[in-house]
N, C-alpha and C positions, 0 to 999 in steps of 0.2 A: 658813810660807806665809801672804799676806795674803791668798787667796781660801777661799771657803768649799770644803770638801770636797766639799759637796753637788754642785758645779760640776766638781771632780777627776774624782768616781764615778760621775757619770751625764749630767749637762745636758752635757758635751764629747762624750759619743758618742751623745746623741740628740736632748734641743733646741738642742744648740746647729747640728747639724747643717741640721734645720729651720730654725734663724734665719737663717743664713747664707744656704741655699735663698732662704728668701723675700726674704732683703734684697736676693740679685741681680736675683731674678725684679721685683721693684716698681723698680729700678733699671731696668734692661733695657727694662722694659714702660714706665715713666713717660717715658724718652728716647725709646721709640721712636714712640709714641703723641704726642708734643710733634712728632718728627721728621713723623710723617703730620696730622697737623692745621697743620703750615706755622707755626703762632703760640708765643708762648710765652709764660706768663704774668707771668713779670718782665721782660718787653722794655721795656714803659715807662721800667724803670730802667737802663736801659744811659746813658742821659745823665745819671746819677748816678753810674754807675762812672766814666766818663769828664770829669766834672766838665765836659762842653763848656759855653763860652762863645758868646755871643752879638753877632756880629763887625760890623763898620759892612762899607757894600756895597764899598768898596775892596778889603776885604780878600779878599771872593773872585774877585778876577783870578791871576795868574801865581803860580807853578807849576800847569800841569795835571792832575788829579786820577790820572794813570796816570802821571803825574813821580813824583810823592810819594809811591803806592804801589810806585814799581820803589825809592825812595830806600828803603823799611823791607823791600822784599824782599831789598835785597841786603845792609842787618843783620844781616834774619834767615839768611841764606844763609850769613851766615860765625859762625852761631853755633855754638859749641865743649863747651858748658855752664855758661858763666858766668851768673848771673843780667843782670850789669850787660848782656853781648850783647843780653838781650832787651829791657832797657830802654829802650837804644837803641833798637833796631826799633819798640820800643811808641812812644816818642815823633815816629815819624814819622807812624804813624798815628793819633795825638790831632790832630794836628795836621793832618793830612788830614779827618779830622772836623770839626776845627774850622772849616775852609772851606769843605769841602766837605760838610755837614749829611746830601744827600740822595744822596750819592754810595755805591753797595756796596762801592766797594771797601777802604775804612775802617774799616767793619764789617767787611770778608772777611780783612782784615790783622790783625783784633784777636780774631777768632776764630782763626785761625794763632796768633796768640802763647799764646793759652792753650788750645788743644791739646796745644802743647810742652810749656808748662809743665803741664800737668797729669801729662807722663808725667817727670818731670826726676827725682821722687824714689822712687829704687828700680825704676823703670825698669816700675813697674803702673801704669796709669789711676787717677786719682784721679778718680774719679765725678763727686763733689761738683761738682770741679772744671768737667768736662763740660759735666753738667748745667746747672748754674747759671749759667754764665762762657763756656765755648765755643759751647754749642751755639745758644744765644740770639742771639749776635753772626751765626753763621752763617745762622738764621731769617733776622732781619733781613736780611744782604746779600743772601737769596733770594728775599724780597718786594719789596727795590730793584732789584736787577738779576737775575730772572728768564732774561731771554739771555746773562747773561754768562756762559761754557764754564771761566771757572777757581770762578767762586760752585758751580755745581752739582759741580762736581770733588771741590772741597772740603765740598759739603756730605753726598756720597755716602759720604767717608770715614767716618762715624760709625756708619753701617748695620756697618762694618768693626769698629771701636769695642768696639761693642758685643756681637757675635759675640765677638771675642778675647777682652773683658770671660767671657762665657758659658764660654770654653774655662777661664778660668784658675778658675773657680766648682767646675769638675768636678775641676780639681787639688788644689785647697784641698779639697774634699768627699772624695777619695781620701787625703789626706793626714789627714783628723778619721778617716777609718775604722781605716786600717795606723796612725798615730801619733799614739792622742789625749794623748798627755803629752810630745810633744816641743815644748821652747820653740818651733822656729820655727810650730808648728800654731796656738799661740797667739798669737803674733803679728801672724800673717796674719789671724786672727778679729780680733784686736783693731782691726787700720787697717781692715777692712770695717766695723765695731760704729762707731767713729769717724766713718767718711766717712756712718753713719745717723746723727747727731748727738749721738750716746748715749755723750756722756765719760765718764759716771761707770762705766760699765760697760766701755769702750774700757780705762779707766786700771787696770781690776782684772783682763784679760784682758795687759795688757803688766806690769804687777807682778808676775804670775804669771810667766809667761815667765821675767823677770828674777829671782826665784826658782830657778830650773830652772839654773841657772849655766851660760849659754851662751857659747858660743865668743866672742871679744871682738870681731868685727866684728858680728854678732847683739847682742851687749851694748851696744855700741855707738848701733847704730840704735834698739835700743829705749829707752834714755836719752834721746836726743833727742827722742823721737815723744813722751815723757812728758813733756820740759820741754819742748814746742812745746804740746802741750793744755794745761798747765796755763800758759802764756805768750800765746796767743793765745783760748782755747776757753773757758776756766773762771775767767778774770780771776783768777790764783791768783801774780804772778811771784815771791811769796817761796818757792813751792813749786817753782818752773821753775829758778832757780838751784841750789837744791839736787842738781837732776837735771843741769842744767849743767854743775856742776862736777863732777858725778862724771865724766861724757864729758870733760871736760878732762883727768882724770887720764889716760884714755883715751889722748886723741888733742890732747897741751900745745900741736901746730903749726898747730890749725885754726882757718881763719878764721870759718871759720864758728859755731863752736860760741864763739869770744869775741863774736863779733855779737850772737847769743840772747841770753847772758848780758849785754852792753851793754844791749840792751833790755828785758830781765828788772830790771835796777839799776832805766833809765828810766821805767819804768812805777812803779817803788817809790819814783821821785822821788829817787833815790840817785846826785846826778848826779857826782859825784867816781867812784864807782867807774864810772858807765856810760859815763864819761869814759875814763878807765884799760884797761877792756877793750875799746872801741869802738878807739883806737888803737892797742891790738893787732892789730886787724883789721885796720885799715888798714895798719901796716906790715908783716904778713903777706902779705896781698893785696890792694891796694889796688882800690875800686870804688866806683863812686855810692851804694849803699845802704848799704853803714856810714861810708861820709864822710858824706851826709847827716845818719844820725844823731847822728853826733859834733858836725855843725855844731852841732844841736836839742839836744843836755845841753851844748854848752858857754856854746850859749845861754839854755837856762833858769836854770841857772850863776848866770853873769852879772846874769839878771834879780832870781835869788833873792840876791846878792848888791849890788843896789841899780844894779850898772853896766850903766844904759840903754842907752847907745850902744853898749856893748861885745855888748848881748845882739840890738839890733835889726843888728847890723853880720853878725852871725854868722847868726838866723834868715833873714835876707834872702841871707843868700850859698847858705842849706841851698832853700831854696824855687829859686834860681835854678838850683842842680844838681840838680833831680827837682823838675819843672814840677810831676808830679801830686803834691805833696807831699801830708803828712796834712794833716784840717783841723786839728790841734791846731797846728802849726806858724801858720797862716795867720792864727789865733782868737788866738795869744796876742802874732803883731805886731799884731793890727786893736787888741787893748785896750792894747799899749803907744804904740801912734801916738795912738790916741784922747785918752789920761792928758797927755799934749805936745801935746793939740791940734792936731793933725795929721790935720783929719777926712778930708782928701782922701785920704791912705794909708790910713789906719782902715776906710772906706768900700770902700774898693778889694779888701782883704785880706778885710772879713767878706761881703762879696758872694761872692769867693771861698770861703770857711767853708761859707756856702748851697750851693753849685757841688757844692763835695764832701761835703758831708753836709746835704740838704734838709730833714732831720727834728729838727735842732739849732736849737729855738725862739730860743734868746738870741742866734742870731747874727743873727736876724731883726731884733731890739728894738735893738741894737746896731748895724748897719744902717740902721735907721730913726733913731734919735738921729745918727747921724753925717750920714746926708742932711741932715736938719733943719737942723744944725748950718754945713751948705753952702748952704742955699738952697734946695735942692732939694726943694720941700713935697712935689709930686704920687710922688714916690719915696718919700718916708718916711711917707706915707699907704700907701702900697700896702705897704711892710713889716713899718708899725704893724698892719692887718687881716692879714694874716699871724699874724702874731703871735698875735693875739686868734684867731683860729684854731685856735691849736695850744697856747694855756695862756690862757683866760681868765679864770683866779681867781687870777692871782697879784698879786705886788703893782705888779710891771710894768703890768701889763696895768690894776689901779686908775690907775698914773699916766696912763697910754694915753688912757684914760676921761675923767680929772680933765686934763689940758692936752693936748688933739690935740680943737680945735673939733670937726673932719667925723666924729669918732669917737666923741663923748660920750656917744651913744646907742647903742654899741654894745654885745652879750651877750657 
C-alpha cells in the first residue's frame, strides 16, 4: 500500500470524517454566502475566461441579443453528452458577449454551460466547478438583468445545488462510518480532497483505492482522475501517461482516454506520439477538441521541423475550429508571423494571447514591438507600460527604457 497506515487505522474513520465535514460545510457556506451578497470576487475575470474582444460600433447591430441566445439554447437543448455539443452552444454565447457586452443573457447562457458541465463527470457536482465558473456567470446576469424570469430561474437553481451537494456529504459520511476500507469510500474522499485543491493528498487517497483492487469500472475511473491531476493540476504529464496507459489497457476503444494521453505527449513536447494518439481519437470519435489538438502538435511538428508554412497553415486552421483556443496556440503564430515580418498578423494573434491570458508579460512586449513595427506608436506605448508593469527588471523592459523616448523615465 502506498498510503501511510496511519491513515488506514485511524484518520479514515475520524479525521478524515471531520475533513470531509468541513470541506462541505466551507463549500456550502462560501456559495451560499457569494449567492446572498449578489457579488463575486472573481467577476472581474469572467472577461478573461471568455477572452472577449473589443468590437467597432457595426458590429453591434443584427442579430438581436435574444436571437443569439435561443441560437446556444437550442445547442444546448440537443445536448447528449458530448463535450463537442457544448462547445457548440458555448460559442454562441462568446459571441453574444462579444456584441452584446452588457447584455445578461450571455452571461445566463455561459453560466448554463458550466452548470452542465460541472455535473458531466460521474454524474456529482464538481464544486470547484460551481463556484468558480457557474455561479459567477450567474451573479453577473443577475446584476444585468435583475427582471429578467429565466436569469433568476436559473439563479435559484443553486440554492438547489447546494442542498443536493449537502445530501450527498451525508452519504459519503455514512459510507466513512459502515465502510472505511472500501475502495469506492476512498475515492469519493479523494475528488472531495481534489475539488479543495489539495493534489498531493487527493493522489494518495485514489492510490489507495487503486490498491484495494477494485472492480474495473471503479479502476477505471480512478486511473483517469490520477492522470487528469497529474495532466492538468500538478504539471506532472510524464506521470499522467503512465496512468493513461494503464486505463487504455482498460478501455483500448476510448476516445477519450487517447485525448489525455495526446495531450499528456503535447505538453512533453512529444509531438509524433501526441500526434498518433490524438488521431486515434479522432477516428474513434471524431470532435472539435481532439481535432483541435491534433491540428496544434501537428503544428508545432512542423514548426520544430523548420516547415513554417506547413506549421502556420495547420495552427491557423486549429484557432479557426475552437475560436476560444489556448493562448499557446495564438503566442506561437504571433512569433511565427512576427520571425516573416508579418507584423500585422503577429499583432493581431498576440493581442489575442493578452485576450486569453492577461497575466502573460511577453505577449505584452511582443505586442508592443509588432505595433511599433506597424506604425502604430500610441499602441506600442500603451503595451510597452504594460509591460513595465508587470516585469520591470528584465532585460526587455532595459530595452523598453534604453529606445521607447515616452518611456526612458520609466521604474
Amino acid at each position: 500500500m502506498i498510503f501511510l497506515n496511519y491513515y488506514v487505522n485511524h484518520l479514515i474513520t475520524t479525521f478524515c470524517i471531520v475533513e470531509v465535514d468541513a470541506y462541505f460545510t466551507n463549500v456550502c457556506d462560501d456559495g451560499k454566502k457569494r449567492m446572498k451578497n449578489g457579488r463575486f470576487s472573481t467577476i472581474a475575470g469572467i472577461s478573461v475566461l471568455l477572452g472577449v474582444l473589443t468590437l467597432p460600433a457595426h458590429a453591434l447591430q443584427s442579430p438581436h441579443p435574444e436571437e443569439l441566445y435561443s441560437q446556444g439554447m437550442r445547442a444546448l437543448n440537443s445536448y447528449h453528452g458530448q463535450p463537442d455539443e457544448l462547445i457548440q452552444a458555448q460559442n454562441h454565447f462568446i459571441r453574444l458577449l462579444e456584441k452584446y457586452p452588457d447584455s445578461p443573457l450571455g452571461y445566463l447562457g455561459m453560466s448554463r454551460i458550466y452548470t452542465i458541465d460541472a455535473y458531466r463527470y460521474d454524474h456529482v457536482y464538481d464544486m470547484e466547478k460551481i463556484r468558480d465558473l457557474a455561479l459567477p456567470f450567474a451573479i453577473k446576469a443577475l446584476e444585468l438583468g435583475p427582471s429578467v424570469r429565466a436569469v433568476h430561474e436559473h439563479y435559484s437553481h443553486f440554492e438547489e445545488i447546494f442542498q443536493e451537494f449537502s445530501l450527498y456529504k451525508k452519504r459519503v459520511q455514512d459510507d466513512l462510518n459502515a465502510n472505511p476500507g472500501a475502495p469506492e469510500t476512498y475515492y469519493a474522499v479523494a475528488t472531495f480532497i481534489r475539488d479543495q485543491n489539495e493534489y498531493t493528498k487527493a493522489l494518495d487517497y485514489y492510490k489507495a483505492a487503486l490498491d484495494m483492487e477494485p472492480g474495473e469500472d471503479l479502476k477505471l475511473r480512478i486511473l483517469k482522475r490520477i492522470g487528469y491531476i497529474y495532466l492538468n493540476d500538478t504539471g506532472q504529464p510524464e506521470k499522467a501517461v503512465e496512468y493513461y496507459n494503464q486505463a487504455l489497457k482498460l478501455r483500448e476503444s476510448s476516445p477519450l482516454i487517447h485525448e489525455y494521453l495526446g495531450l499528456a505527449y503535447l505538453k512533453m513536447q512529444d509531438y509524433s506520439d501526441a500526434i498518433s494518439m490524438l488521431t486515434r481519437a479522432v477516428n474513434i470519435m471524431p470532435g472539435i477538441i481532439p481535432q483541435f489538438h491534433l491540428l496544434e502538435a501537428q503544428g508545432y511538428q512542423a514548426e520544430q521541423e523548420g516547415k513554417i508554412e506547413e506549421a502556420i497553415q495547420s495552427l491557423e486552421q486549429a484557432c479557426q475550429i475552437k475560436p476560444a483556443a489556448t493562448s499557446t496556440a495564438h503566442y506561437r503564430l504571433g512569433n511565427l508571423y512576427y520571425n516573416r515580418q508579418n507584423f500585422s498578423d503577429a499583432f493581431s494573434h498576440f493581442r489575442r494571447v493578452i485576450d486569453l491570458d492577461p497575466q502573460l508579460a511577453q505577449a505584452y512586449f511582443l505586442a508592443a514591438k509588432s505595433a511599433q513595427s506597424l506604425g502604430k506608436e500610441r499602441q506600442a506605448v500603451t503595451y510597452y507600460k504594460k509591460y513595465l508593469q508587470m516585469d520591470a527588471h528584465s532585460k526587455e523592459a532595459d530595452w523598453i527604457r534604453a529606445n521607447v523616448p515616452a518611456l526612458t523615465h520609466s521604474k
